[in-house]
VOTOR-506950 format. One line per 2 residues: their letters; for each residue x, y, z of C-alpha. Coordinates in steps of 0.05 Angstrom, whole numbers, plus 5000, padded with zeros to 4 digits. Each point is the difference from the previous one (the first is absolute). Layout:
<nodes>
A	X Y Z; ...
</nodes>
This chain:
<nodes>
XX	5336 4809 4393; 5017 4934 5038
XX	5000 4975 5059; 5073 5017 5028
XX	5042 4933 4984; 5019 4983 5073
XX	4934 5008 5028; 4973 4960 4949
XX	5050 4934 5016; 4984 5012 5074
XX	4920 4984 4997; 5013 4942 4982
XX	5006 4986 5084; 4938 5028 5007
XX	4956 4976 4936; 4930 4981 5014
XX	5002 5031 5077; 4941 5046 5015
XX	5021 5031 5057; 5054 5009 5054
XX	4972 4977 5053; 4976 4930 4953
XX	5081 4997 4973; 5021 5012 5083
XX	4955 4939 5014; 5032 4949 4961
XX	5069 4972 5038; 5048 5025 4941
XX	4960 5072 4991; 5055 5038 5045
XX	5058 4962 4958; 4952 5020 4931
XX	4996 5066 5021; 5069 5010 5012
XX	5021 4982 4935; 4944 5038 4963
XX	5032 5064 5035; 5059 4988 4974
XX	5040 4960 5065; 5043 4958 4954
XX	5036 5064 4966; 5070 5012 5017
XX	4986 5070 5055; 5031 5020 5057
XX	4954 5057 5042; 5033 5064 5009
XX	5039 5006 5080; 4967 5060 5035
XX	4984 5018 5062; 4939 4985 5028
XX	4962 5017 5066; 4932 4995 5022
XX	4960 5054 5037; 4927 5006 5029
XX	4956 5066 4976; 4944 5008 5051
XX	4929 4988 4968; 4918 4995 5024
XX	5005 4932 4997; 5065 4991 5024
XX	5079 5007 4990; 5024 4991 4912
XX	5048 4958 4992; 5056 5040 4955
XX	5058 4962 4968; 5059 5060 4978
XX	5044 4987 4947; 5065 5038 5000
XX	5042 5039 5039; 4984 5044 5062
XX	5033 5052 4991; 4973 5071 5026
XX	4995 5059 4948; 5042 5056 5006
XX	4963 5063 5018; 5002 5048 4956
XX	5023 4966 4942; 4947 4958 4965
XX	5041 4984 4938; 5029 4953 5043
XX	4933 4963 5008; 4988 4926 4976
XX	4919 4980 4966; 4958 4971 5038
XX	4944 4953 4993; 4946 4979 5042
XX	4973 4936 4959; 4931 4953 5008
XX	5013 4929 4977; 4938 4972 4957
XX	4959 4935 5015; 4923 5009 4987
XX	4997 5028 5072; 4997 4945 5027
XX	5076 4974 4975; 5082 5018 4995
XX	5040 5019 5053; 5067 5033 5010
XX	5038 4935 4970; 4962 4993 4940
XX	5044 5025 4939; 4959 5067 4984
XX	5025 5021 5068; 5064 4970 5030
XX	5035 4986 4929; 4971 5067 4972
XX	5024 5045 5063; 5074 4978 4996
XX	4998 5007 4924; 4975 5069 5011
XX	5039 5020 5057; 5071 4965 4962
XX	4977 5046 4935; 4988 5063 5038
XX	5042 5002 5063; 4936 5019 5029
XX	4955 4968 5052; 4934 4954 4996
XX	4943 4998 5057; 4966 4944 4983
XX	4928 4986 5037; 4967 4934 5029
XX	4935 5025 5008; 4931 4962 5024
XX	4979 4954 4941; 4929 5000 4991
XX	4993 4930 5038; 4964 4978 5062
XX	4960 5047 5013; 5039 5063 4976
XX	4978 5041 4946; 4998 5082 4984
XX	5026 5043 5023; 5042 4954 5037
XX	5063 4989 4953; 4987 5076 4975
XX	5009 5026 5066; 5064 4960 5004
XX	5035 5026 4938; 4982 5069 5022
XX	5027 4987 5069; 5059 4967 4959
XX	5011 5063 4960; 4990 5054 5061
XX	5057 4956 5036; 5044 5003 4933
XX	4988 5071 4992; 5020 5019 5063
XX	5065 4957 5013; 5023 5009 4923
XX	5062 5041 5021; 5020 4951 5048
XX	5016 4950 4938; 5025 5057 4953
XX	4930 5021 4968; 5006 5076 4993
XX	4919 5022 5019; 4957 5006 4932
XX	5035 4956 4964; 4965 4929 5021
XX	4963 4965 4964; 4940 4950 5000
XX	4976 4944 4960; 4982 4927 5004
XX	4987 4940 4949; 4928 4983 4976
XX	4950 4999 5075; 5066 5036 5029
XX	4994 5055 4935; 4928 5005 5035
XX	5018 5013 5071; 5051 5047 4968
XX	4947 5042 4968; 4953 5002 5054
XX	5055 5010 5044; 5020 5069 4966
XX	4939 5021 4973; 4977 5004 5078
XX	5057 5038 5013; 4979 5046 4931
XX	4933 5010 5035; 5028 5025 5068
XX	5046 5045 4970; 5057 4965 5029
XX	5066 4998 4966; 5000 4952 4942
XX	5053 4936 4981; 5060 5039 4952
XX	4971 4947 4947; 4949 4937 4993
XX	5039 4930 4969; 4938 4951 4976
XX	5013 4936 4971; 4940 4968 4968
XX	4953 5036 5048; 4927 4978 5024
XX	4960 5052 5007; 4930 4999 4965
XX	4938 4954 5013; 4978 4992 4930
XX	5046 4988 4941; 4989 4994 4925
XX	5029 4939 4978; 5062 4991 4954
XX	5003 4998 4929; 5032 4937 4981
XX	5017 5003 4923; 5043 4947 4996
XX	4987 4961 5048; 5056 5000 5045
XX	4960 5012 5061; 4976 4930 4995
XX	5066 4975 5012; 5015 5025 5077
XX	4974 4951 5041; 4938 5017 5048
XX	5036 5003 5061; 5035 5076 4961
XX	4934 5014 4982; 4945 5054 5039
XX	4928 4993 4973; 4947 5048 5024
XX	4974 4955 5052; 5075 4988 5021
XX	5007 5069 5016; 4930 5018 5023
XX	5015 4938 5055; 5070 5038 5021
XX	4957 5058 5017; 4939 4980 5026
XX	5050 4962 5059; 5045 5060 4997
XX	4944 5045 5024; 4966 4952 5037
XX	4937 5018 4968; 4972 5015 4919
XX	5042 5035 4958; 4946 5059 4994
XX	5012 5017 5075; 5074 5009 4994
XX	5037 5067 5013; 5042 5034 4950
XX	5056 4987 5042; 4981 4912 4983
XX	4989 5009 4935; 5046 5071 4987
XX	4996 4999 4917; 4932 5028 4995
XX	5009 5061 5044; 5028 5065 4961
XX	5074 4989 5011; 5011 5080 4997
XX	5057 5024 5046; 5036 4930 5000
XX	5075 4994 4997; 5036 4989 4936
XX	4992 4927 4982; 5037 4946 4961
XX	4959 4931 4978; 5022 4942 4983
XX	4962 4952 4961; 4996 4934 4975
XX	4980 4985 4919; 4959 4940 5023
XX	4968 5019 5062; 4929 5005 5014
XX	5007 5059 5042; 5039 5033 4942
XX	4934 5044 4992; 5003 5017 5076
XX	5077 5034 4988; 4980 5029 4936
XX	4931 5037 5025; 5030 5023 5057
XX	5069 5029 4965; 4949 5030 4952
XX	4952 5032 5057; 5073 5028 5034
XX	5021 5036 4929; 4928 5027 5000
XX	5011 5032 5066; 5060 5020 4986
XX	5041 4963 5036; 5074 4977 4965
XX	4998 4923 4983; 5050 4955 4977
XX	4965 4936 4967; 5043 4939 4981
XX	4959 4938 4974; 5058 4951 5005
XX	4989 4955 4933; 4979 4917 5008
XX	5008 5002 5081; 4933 4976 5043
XX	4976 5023 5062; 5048 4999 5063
XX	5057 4990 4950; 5050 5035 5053
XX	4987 4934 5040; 5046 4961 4958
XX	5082 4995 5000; 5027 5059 4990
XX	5041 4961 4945; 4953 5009 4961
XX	5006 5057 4939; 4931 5020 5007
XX	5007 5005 5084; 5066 5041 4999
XX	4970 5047 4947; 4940 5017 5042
XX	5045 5011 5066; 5043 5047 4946
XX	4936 5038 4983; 4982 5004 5079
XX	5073 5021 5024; 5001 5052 4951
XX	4935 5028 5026; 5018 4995 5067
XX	5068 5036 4990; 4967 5053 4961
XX	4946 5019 5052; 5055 5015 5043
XX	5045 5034 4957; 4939 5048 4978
XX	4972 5008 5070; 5073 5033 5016
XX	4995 5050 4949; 4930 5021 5024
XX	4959 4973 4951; 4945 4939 5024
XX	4975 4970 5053; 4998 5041 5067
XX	5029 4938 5049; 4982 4993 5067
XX	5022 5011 5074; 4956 4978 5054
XX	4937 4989 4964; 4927 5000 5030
XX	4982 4959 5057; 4935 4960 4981
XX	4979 4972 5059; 4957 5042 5050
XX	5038 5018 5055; 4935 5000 5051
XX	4960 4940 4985; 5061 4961 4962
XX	4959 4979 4943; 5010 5002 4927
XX	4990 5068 4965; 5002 5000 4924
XX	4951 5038 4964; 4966 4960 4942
XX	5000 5039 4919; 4939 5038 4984
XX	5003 4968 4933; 4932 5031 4970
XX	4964 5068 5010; 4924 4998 5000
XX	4968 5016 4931; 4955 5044 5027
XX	5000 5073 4988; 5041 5046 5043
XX	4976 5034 5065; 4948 4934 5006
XX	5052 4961 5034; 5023 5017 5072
XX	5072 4969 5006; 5038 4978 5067
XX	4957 5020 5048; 5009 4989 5075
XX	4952 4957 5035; 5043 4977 5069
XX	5062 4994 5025; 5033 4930 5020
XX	5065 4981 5041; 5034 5006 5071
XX	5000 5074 4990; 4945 5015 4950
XX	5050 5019 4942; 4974 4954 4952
XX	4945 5031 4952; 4949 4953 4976
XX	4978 5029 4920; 4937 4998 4965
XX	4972 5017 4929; 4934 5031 4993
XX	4961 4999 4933; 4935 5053 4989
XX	4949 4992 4946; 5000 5057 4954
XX	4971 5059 5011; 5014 4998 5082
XX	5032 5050 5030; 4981 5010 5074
XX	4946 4987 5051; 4943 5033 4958
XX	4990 4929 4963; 4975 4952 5061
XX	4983 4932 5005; 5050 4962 4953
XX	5012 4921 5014; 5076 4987 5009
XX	5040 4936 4994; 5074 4987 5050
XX	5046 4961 4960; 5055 4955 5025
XX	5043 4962 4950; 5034 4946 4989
XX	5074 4965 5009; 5000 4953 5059
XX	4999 5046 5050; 5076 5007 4985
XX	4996 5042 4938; 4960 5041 4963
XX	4981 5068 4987; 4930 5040 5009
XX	4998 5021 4921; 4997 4938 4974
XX	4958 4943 4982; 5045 4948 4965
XX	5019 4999 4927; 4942 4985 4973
XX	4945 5057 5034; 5064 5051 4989
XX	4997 4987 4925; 4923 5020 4988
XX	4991 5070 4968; 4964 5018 5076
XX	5028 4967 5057; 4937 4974 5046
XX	5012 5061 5044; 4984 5049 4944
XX	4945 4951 4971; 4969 5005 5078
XX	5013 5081 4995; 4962 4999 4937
XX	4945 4967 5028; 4995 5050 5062
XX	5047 4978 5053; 5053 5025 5038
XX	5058 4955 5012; 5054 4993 5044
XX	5057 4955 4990; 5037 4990 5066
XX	5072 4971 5025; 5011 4954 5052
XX	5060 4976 5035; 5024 4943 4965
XX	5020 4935 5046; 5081 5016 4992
XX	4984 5065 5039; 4945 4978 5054
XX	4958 4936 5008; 4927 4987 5004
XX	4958 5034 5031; 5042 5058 4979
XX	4970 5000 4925; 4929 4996 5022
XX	5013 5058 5045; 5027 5038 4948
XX	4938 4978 4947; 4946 5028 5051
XX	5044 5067 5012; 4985 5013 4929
XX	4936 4988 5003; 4987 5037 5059
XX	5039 5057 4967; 4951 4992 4944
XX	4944 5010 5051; 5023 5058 5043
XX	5016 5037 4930; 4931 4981 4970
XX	4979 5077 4992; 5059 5019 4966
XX	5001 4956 4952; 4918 4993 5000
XX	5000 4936 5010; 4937 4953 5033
XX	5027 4969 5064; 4944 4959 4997
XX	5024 4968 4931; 5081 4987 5012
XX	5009 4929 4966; 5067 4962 5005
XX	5039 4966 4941; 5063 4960 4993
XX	5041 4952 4959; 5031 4947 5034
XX	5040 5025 5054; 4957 5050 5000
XX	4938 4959 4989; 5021 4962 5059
XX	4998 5077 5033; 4939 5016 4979
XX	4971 4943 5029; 5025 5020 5071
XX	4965 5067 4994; 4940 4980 4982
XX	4996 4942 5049; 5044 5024 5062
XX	4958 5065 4992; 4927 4964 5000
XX	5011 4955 5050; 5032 5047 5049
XX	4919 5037 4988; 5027 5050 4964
XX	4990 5026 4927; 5070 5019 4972
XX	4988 4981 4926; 4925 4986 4971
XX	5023 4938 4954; 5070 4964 4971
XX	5022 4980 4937; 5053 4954 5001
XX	5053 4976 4952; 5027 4922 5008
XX	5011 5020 5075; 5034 4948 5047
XX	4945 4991 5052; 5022 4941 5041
XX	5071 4997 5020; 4990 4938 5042
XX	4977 4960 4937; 5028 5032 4946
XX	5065 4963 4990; 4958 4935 4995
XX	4957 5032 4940; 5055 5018 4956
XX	4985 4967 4927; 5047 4944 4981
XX	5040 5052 4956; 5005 5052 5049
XX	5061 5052 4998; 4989 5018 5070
XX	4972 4972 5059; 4979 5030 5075
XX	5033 4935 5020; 5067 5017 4973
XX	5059 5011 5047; 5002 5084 4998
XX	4939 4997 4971; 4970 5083 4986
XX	4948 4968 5044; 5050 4979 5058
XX	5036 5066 4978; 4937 5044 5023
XX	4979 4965 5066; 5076 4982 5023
XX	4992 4932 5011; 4989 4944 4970
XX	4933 4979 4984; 4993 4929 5030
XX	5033 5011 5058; 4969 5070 5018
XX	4921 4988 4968; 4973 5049 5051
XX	5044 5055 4961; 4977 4975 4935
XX	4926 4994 5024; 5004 5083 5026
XX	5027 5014 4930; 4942 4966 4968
XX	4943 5042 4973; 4959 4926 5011
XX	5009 5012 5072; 4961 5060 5001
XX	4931 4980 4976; 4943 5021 5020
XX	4926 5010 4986; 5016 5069 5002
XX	5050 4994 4936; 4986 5060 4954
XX	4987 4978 4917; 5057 4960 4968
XX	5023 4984 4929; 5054 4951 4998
XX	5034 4981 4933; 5055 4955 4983
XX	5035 4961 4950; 4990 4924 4999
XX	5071 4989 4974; 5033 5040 5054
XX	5071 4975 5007; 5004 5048 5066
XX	4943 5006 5042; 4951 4944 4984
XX	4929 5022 4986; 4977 4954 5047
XX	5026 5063 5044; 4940 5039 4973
XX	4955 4939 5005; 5008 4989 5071
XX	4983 5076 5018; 4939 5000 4961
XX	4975 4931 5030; 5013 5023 5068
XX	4961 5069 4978; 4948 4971 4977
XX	4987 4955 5058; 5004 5062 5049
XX	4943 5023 4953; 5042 5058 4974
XX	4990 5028 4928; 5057 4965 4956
XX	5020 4993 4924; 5049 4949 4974
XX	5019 5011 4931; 5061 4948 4972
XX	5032 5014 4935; 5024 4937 4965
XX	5071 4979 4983; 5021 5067 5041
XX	5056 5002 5027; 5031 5052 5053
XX	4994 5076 4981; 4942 4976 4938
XX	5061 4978 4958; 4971 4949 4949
XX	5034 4950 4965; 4987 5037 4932
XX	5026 5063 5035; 4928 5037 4995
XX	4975 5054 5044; 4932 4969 4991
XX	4999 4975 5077; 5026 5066 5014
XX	4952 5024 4963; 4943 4954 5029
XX	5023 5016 5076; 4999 5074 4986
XX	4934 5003 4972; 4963 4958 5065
XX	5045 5045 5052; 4970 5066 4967
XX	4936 4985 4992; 4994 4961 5075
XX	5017 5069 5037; 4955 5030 4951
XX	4947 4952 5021; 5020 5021 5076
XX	5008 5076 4988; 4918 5003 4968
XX	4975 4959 5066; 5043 5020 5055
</nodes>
């Protein structure tokens, strides 16, 4: 095939243009972009009603624009009910908004097709200082209000719908696949045009080489994509939750779905994995790849052939979810929905994806244990894991060395199984490589800065310890030889324990190991590499996120959350390693601890792996800094374990 004829003549306005933002720049780029969307065609938009409502969110009232008629259901007979469609523009994250084409030309299109009604979102974009699970958290809140007030506008319950173009397909996904994992009622149907939802995609085969002919600005390399994220999540891609990055997670239980794709679209792979991952789990999928359109097609003129037949292929959809949910077969709809934000402390409660289930063998692994309770009222468990070497059943085996882990994600996300992408994809994870060398290991939650801020997380990291120690018989474990361990966030953890600990005179933890930990808030910002992605210095910075204030104004906050503060001469053992080529937390992070160490005559080891970047991701996509890191963090609480 072709590039479709009309898209083709309209590039022409945007030939040679690399990027939005670059075409917005220049003083014609609004008038350009106009007429490469199609503004000089001969199109009137559909008259409906519209009306804007507020849903209630953790960050804040939703902005809802409602297209069609209010007009209350009548009880008792739903054949009288209109579709209904709660629907995410797209934009990078970081883009769109209600006026853009893919929302306010598509909703009257849909809701003039259907007689039924459209709830289209402004959610948070992933700008100034925003990021996960910010604008997720909105289109939940966004669908809970829909759900609930459908039958004032006409939606009979379990017959709306949710979907969302490209980063809005995203939010869409996450969006109901929370729901899927709370058991909540589910969206009658999922509508996805060219969705977003993977981290790494194979390219394109290009046979004829038509791909060369849509101009960069339509185009989404690897890095493009890997950039959208990275800001998305505030944070690598590794760290992300399923609910960021939803087309890797097992998609089992998810409404019936219908995708629409582009022929020459980068993310084509994205819509096609996941519509093949859905039919695998048996979920019903209806898969259109709409022949020579581009990505974010449904942003031009609805003049166009190639727009109207994709709003035909989503109007059909949309009418059939509710014509199916009446006769009792699909989705199970809504009512009220869950509240997600905790009712005591008034923070932020979604639960993160276990993605990945420790290879170890069975009965060696003690899941979701309790180690304290948090909150105004003490309902709030705090989890941990705990890992046994083989062949350790009870008390009878004393004396084993432990390790407390603490991981990763910014102090804002995160979850205590994981290690990033890279650890997570060895045969043995480094907890069972430290089980088969003899230790016990616990891997530990802490509240995460949406929920509580510092010291709240270092409270929470020496609970688990302390748990550790007061159950040291059980699980036959040396008090004398607990050891602490982190990766970034948790690094930065770690840290505290060890050093809060020691200089307090007392001996919670006999040595640290410690991932590319952020070590000095007060000086980080101004250490960030040239290139960096993120930077303590940023306006709602994770770092100004954990200490509730921001950092130059408030240094006495950062200082207290700096393990630098807490040096002493009475420091227990440390092993430091970091990447020189983090793009997050600078490795002169892990320099500065280990100079100040050293000069308070405390035993320290630097290690820096080159051309490293954040999470040991190397540019040739190795695990060999993985690899390397691993190796020195075993065999360094080895080294502590034979001479405690």
């Amino acid at each position: 095939m072709t590039l479709d004829r009309q898209l083709a003549r309209a590039m022409v306005h945007v030939a040679g243009v690399e990027s939005f933002a670059q075409l917005l720049s220049d003083p014609s780029g609004a008038e350009r972009l106009e007429a490469f969307n199609g503004g000089g065609f001969d199109y009137s938009l559909p008259e409906v009603p519209v009306c804007v409502v507020h849903a209630p969110g953790p960050s804040g009232a939703v902005p809802i624009r409602v297209y069609g008629t209010r007009r209350p259901a009548k009880p008792g007979f739903a054949d009288t009910g209109v579709p209904g469609l709660v629907w995410l523009h797209g934009g990078g994250f970081t883009g769109g908004d209600l006026d853009m084409r893919e929302a306010d030309q598509l909703a009257r299109e849909l809701v003039q097709r259907t007689g039924g009604v459209v709830f289209s979102v402004d959610y948070r974009l992933a700008r100034e200082g925003v990021h996960f699970p910010v604008p997720h958290e909105d289109a939940l809140a966004a669908w809970l209000w829909a759900a609930g007030h459908a039958e004032e506008f006409g939606v009979v319950p379990g017959t709306l719908c949710l979907g969302g173009a490209s980063a809005g397909a995203n939010l869409a996904v996450g969006a109901a696949m929370y729901l899927n994992d709370i058991g909540e009622p589910l969206p009658a149907k999922m509508l996805l045009a060219y969705p977003f939802l993977h981290s790494e995609l194979l390219p394109l085969a290009d046979p004829d080489g038509t791909f060369s002919a849509v101009p960069r600005i339509l185009r989404l390399t690897p890095d493009d994509c890997r950039r959208m994220l990275e800001n998305y999540i505030g944070g690598p891609v590794g760290m992300a939750s399923s609910y960021a990055v939803p087309g890797n997670a097992d998609p089992s239980g998810m409404p019936p779905t219908a995708v629409l794709a582009c022929e020459y679209d980068d993310l084509r792979t994205s819509a096609e994995h996941y519509a093949d991952s859905l039919r695998q789990a048996g979920v019903p999928v209806r898969y259109r790849l709409e022949q020579g359109a581009t990505h974010g097609f449904l942003n031009h003129s609805a003049a166009m052939d190639i727009v109207q037949r994709g709003l035909s292929f989503l109007a059909a959809e949309l009418t059939s979810a509710a014509t199916v949910s009446m006769i009792g077969i699909g989705g199970s709809g809504s009512s009220a929905g869950p509240t997600f934000l905790d009712e005591q402390a008034g923070t932020n409660v979604i639960p993160l994806r276990q993605q990945r289930e420790s290879m170890m063998t069975e009965g060696r692994v003690l899941k979701s244990i309790e180690f304290a309770r948090t909150g105004e009222d003490g309902s709030r468990p705090l989890l941990l894991d705990l890992y046994l070497p083989a062949g350790q059943d009870g008390p009878h085996q004393q004396g084993r060395p432990a390790v407390v882990h603490f991981h990763g994600g910014g102090w804002r996300v995160g979850e205590r199984s994981s290690l990033g992408p890279v650890c997570d994809s060895f045969d043995l994870t480094p907890f069972d490589v430290l089980t088969e060398a003899g230790f016990v290991v616990v891997s530990a939650d802490y509240r995460l800065s949406d929920q509580a801020q510092f010291p709240a997380q270092l409270h929470d990291a020496q609970a688990a310890v302390q748990w550790l120690r007061d159950h040291a018989n059980q699980y036959a474990v040396d008090p004398d030889r607990i050891y602490a361990w982190g990766d970034s966030a948790g690094g930065h953890l770690a840290s505290l324990v060890g050093l809060a600990a020691s200089k307090a005179g007392e001996d919670l933890v006999a040595a640290v190991a410690a991932w590319y930990p952020p070590t000095d808030l007060v000086h980080m910002g101004e250490q960030a590499l040239p290139n960096a992605v993120a930077r303590a210095s940023d306006p709602g910075s994770r770092e100004e996120l954990l200490v509730g204030a921001v950092l130059a104004e408030q240094p006495d906050k950062a200082a207290a959350a700096s393990p630098i503060s807490y040096v002493s001469s009475h420091a227990p053992p440390f092993l430091l390693i970091h990447g020189t080529a983090d793009r997050f937390v600078p490795a002169a992070q892990s320099q500065s601890l280990a100079a100040e160490l050293e000069k308070a005559g405390a035993d320290v080891e630097l290690l820096l792996i080159e051309d490293a970047d954040h999470m040991w991701q190397l540019p040739d996509g190795s695990p060999a800094a993985a690899g390397k890191a691993l190796a020195a963090t075993v065999a360094f609480f080895r080294q502590q374990a034979a001479h405690p």
